[in-house]
LUMMIMI-729473 format. One record per residue (C-alpha): residue number from 1; residue in one letter; chain; x, y, z. Coordinates in nm, 3 decimals. Example, Ala and Ser with C-alpha at 12.3 -4.5 7.8 and 13.67 -1.06 7.14 Angstrom:
2
<n->1 res->a chain->A x->1.230 y->-0.450 z->0.780> .
<n->2 res->s chain->A x->1.367 y->-0.106 z->0.714> .
***
This chain:
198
<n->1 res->x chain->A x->12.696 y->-8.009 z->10.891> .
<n->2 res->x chain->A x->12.365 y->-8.123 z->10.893> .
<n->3 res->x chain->A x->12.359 y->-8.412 z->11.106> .
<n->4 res->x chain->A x->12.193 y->-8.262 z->11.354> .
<n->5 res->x chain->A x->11.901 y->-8.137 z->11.164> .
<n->6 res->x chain->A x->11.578 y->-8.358 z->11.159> .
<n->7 res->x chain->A x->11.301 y->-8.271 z->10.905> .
<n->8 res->x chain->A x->10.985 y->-8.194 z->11.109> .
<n->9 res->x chain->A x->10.671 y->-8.356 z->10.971> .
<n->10 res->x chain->A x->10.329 y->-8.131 z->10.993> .
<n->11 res->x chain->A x->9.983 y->-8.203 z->11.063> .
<n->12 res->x chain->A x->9.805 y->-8.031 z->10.791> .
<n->13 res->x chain->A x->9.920 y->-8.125 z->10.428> .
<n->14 res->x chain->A x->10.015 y->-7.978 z->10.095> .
<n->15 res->x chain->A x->9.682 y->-8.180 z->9.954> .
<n->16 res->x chain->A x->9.493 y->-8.041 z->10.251> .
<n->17 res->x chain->A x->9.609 y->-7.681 z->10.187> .
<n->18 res->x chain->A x->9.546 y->-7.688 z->9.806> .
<n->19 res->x chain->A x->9.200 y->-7.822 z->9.840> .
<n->20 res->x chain->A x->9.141 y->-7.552 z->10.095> .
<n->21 res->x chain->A x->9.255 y->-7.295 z->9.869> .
<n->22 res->x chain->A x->9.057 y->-7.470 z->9.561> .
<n->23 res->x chain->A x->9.342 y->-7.417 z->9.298> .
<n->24 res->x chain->A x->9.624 y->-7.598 z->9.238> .
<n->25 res->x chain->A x->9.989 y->-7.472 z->9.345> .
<n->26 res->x chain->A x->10.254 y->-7.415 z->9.104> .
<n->27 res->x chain->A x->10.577 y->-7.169 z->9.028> .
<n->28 res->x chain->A x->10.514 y->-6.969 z->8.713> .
<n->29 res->x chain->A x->10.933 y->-6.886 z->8.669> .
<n->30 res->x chain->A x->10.944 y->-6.586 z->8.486> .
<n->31 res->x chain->A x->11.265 y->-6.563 z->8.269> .
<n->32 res->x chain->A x->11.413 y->-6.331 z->8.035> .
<n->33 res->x chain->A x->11.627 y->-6.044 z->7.994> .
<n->34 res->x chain->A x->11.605 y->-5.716 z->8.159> .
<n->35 res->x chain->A x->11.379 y->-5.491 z->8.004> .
<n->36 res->x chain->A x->11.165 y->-5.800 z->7.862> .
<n->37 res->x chain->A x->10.891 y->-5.729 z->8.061> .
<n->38 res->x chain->A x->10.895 y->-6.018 z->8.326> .
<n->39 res->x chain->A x->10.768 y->-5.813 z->8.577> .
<n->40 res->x chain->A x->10.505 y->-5.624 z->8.425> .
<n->41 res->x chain->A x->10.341 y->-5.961 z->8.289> .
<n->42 res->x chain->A x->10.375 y->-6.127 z->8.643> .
<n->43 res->x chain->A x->10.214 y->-5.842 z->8.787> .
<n->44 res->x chain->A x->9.935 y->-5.864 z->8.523> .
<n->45 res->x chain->A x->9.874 y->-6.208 z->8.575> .
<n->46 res->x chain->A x->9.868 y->-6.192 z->8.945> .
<n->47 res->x chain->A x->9.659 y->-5.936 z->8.968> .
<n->48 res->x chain->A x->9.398 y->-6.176 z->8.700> .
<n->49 res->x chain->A x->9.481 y->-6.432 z->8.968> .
<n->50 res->x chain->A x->9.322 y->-6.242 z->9.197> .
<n->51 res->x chain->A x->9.050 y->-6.136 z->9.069> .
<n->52 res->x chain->A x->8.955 y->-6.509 z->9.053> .
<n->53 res->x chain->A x->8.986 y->-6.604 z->9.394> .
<n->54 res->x chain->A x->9.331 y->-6.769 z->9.382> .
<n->55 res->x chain->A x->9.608 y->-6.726 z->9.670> .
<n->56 res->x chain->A x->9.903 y->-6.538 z->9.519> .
<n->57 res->x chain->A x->10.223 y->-6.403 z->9.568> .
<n->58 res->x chain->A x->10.524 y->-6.239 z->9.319> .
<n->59 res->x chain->A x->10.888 y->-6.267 z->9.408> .
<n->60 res->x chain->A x->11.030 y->-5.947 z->9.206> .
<n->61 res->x chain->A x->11.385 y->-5.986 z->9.149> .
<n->62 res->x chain->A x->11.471 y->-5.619 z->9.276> .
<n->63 res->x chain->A x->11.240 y->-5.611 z->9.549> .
<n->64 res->x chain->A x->11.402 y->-5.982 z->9.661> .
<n->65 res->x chain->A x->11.760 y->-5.802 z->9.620> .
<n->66 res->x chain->A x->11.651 y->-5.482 z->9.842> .
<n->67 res->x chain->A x->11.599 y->-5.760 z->10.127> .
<n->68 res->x chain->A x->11.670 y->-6.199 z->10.155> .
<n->69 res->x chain->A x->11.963 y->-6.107 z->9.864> .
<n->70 res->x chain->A x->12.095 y->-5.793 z->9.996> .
<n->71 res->x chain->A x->12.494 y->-5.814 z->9.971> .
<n->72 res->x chain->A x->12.521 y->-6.042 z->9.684> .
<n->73 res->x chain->A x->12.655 y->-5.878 z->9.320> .
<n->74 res->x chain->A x->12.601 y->-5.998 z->9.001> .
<n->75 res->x chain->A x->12.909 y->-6.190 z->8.916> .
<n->76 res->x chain->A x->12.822 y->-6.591 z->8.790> .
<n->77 res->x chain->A x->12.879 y->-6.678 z->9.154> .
<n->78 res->x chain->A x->12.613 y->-6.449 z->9.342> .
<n->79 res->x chain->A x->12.335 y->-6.464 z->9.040> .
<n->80 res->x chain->A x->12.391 y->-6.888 z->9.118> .
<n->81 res->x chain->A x->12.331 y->-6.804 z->9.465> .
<n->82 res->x chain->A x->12.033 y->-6.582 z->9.428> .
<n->83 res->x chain->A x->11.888 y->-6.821 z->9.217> .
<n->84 res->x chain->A x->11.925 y->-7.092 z->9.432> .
<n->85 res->x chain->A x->11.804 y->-6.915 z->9.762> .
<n->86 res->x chain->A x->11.448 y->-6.821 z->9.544> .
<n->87 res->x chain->A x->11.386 y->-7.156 z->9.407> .
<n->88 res->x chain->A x->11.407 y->-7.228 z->9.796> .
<n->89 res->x chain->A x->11.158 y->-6.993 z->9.911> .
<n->90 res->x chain->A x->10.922 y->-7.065 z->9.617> .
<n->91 res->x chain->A x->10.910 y->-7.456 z->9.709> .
<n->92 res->x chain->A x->10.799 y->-7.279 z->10.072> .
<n->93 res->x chain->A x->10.539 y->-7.108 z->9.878> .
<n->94 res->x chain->A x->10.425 y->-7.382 z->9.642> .
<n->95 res->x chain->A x->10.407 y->-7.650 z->10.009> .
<n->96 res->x chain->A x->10.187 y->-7.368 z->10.132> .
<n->97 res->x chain->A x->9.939 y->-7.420 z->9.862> .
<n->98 res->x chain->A x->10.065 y->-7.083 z->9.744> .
<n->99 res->x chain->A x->10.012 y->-6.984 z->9.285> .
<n->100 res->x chain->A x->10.375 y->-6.812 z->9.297> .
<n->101 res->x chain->A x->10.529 y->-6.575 z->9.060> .
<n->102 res->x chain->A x->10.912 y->-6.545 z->9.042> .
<n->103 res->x chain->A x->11.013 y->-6.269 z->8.802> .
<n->104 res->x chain->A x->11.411 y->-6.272 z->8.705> .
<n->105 res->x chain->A x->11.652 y->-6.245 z->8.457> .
<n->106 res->x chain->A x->11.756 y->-6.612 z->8.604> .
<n->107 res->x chain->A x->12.057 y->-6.610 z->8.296> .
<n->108 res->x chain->A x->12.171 y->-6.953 z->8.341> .
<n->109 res->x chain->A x->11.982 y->-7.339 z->8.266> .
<n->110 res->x chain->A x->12.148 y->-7.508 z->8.506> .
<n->111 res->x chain->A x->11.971 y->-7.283 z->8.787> .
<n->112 res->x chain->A x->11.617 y->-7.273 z->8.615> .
<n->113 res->x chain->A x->11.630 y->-7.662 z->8.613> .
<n->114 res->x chain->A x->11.746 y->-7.690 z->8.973> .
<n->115 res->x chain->A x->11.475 y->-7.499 z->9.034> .
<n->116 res->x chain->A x->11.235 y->-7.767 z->8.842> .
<n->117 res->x chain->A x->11.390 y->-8.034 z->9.011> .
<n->118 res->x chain->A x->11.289 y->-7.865 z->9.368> .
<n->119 res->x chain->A x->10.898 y->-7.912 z->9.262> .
<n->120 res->x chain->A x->10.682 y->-8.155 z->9.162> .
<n->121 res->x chain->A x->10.588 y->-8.324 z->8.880> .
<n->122 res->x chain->A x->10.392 y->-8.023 z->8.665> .
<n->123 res->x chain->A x->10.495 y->-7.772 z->8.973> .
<n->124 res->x chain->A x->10.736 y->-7.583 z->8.759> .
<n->125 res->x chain->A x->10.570 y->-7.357 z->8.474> .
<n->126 res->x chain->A x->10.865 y->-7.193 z->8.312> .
<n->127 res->x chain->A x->10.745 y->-6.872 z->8.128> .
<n->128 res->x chain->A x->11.024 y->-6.750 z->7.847> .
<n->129 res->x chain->A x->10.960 y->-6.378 z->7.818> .
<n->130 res->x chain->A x->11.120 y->-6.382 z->7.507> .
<n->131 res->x chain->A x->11.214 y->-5.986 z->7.361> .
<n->132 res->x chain->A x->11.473 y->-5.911 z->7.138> .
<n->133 res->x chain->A x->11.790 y->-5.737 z->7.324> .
<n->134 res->x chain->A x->11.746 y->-5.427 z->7.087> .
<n->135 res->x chain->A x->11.403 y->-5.379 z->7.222> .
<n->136 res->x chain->A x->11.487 y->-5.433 z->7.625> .
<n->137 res->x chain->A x->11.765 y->-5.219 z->7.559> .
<n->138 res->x chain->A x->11.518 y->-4.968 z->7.338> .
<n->139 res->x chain->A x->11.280 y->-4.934 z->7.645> .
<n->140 res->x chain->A x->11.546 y->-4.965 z->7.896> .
<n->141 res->x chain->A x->11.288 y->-4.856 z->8.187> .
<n->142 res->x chain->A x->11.615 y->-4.835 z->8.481> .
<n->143 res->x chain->A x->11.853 y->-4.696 z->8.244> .
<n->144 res->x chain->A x->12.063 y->-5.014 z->8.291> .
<n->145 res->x chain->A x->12.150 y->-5.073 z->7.931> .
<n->146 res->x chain->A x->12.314 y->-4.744 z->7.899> .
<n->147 res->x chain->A x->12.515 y->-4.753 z->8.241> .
<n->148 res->x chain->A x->12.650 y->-5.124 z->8.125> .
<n->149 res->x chain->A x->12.723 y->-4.960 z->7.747> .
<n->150 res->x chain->A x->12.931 y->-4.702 z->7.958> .
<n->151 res->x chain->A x->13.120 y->-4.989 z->8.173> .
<n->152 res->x chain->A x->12.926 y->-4.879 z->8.432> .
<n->153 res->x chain->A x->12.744 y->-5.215 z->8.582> .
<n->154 res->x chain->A x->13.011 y->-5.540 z->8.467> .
<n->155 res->x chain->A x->12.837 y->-5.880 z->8.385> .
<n->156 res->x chain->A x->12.510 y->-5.747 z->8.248> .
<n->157 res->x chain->A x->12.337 y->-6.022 z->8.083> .
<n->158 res->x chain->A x->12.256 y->-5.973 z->7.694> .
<n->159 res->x chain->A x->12.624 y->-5.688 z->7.725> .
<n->160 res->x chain->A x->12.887 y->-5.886 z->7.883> .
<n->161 res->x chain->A x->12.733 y->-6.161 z->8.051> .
<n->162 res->x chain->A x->12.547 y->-6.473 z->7.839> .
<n->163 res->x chain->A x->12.174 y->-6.578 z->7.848> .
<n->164 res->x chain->A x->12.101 y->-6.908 z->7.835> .
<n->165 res->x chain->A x->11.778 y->-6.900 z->7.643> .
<n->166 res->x chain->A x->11.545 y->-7.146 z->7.704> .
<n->167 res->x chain->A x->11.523 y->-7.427 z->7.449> .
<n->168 res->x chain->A x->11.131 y->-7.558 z->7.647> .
<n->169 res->x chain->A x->10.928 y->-7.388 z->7.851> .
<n->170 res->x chain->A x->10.589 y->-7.459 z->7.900> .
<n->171 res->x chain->A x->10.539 y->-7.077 z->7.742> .
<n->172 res->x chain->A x->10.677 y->-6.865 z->7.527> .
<n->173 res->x chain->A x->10.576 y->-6.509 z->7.535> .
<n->174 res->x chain->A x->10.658 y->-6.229 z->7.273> .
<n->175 res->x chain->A x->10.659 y->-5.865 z->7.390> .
<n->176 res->x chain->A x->10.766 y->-5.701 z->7.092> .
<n->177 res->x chain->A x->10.487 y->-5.883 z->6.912> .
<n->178 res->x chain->A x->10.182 y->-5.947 z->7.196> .
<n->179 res->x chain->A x->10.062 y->-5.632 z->7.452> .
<n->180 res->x chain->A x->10.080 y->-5.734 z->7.814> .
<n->181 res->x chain->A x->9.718 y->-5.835 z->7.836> .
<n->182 res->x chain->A x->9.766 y->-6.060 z->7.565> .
<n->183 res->x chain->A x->10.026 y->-6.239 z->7.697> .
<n->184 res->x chain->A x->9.866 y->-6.218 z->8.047> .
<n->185 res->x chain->A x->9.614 y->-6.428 z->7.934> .
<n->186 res->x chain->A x->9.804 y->-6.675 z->7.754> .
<n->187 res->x chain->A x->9.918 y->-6.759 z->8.080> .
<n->188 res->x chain->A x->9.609 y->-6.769 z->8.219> .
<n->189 res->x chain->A x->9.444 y->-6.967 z->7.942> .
<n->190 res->x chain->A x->9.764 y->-7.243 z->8.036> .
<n->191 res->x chain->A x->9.658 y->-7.264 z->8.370> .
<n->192 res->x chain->A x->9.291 y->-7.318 z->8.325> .
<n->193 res->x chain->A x->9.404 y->-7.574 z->7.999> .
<n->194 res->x chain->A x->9.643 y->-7.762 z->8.287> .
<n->195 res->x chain->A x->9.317 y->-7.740 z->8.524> .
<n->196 res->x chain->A x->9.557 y->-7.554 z->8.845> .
<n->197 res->x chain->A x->9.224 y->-7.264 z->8.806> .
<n->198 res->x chain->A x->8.900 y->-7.292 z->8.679> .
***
């Protein structure tokens, strides 16, 4: 199938590109379930990233769904597919020199470490977003938790479908214990301590 299909070298590299950009690139993966607040942190640290100079950009699990993902459910299969096709457009991001934010529920290990094994060495920040299910399902923000109570939406994670919770990542946030700016700038304060800002 892919025989035919020759990897085309460029002129300017991924060392050129990140010294241009004067930061270093990484994937902060954003995991936990819904409700945790993955995408309210991202957005908080992105827009911190910003502020200080550095090239950014957030892939939103909904927003990715409403356009690359559009047509897949959320049965084992599609979420493994979804997965996959973000950890492939976050390497783009990362060659381009690119601090990228990828904020979903992302339920299973094996995907979150096919998505390390995609980077480079120190490439792959994986951020647990770690709330208890009572409180996602307290704040419920979409109304999700009470449409998948009501058999509603099958193979929600945390109801029907499993989490596989992350037994390693680089950081561990609590929401029902830290506000958002606090655990915006724990992630921050990482990056500066791994020297990708200044």
């Amino acid at each position: 199938m892919t025989e035919n299909i020759v990897w085309h070298s460029r002129t300017v590299s991924k060392a050129q590109k990140q010294a241009h950009k004067g930061h270093k690139p990484v994937l902060l993966w954003y995991t936990g379930l819904s409700g945790s607040g993955k995408s309210t942190i991202a957005n908080a640290v992105e827009a911190r990233l910003f502020e200080l100079g550095c090239h950014t950009y957030l892939l939103d699990g909904d927003n990715v769904r409403l356009g690359l993902n559009k047509g897949l459910t959320f049965s084992d299969e599609d979420r493994v597919e979804n997965i996959r096709r973000i950890s492939e457009v976050a390497k783009l991001f990362v060659d381009a020199g690119v601090i990228v934010s990828t904020a979903f529920i992302s339920p299973f290990k094996q995907d979150r470490e096919q998505a390390r094994k995609l980077m480079e060495e120190g490439e792959f920040i994986e951020v647990f977003v770690d709330t208890p299910l009572e409180v996602c399902e307290s704040r419920d923000p979409k109304g999700l938790y009470k449409k998948a109570r009501a058999g509603e939406i099958p193979n929600f994670t945390g109801i029907d479908s499993i989490f596989d919770i992350p037994t390693r990542p680089e950081l561990h946030l609590k929401t029902a214990e830290q506000s958002v700016k606090q655990c915006a700038e724990k992630v921050i304060k990482y990056l500066q301590q791994q020297q990708i800002i200044t």
